[in-house]
N, C-alpha and C positions, 0 to 999 in steps of 0.2 A: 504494500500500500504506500503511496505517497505518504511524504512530509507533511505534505498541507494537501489534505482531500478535501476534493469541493464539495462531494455531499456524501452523507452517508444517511440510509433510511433505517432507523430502529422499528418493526412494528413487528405485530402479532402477523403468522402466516393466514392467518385465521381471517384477518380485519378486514371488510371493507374499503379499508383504505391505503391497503397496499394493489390493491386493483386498480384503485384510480392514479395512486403514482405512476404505476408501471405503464397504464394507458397514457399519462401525459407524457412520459418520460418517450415513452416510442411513436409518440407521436411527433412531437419537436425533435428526438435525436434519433432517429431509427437506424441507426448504423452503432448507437451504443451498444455495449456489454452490461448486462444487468445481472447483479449476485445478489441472491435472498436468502438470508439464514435466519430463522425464528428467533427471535424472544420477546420474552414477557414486558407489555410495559403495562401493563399496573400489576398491584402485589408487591410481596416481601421480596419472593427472588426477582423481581425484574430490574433492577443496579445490578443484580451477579449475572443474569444473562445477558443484557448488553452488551456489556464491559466484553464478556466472554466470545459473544458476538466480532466486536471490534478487535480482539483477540486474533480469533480465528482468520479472519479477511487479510490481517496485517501478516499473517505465515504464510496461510495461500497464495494471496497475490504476487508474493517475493518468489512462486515457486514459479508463479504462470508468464 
């Protein structure tokens, strides 16, 4: 992962509103690369799965 990444999306895979980023997102950049990894944002554990989140994208990405 970059230094300084322009966006990154936290949501539930679940939510309603990772439909509609994904639609906006491919609709203005359709030659983007979109990575989706679950977590929780509301709840106790959802700061340990984002983080965790953010975690995992910042190894893969170094790998891809």
């Amino acid at each position: 992962m970059p230094k300084l990444s322009k966006k990154i999306i936290a949501t539930s895979k679940d939510g309603a509103t990772l439909k509609d980023v994904l639609n906006q997102i491919h609709k203005r950049f359709p030659n983007v690369d979109v990575y989706v990894k679950h977590a929780s944002v509301q709840g106790e554990d959802a700061v340990e799965e984002i983080c965790r989140g953010i975690e995992f994208f910042d190894k893969e990405l170094e790998l891809m």
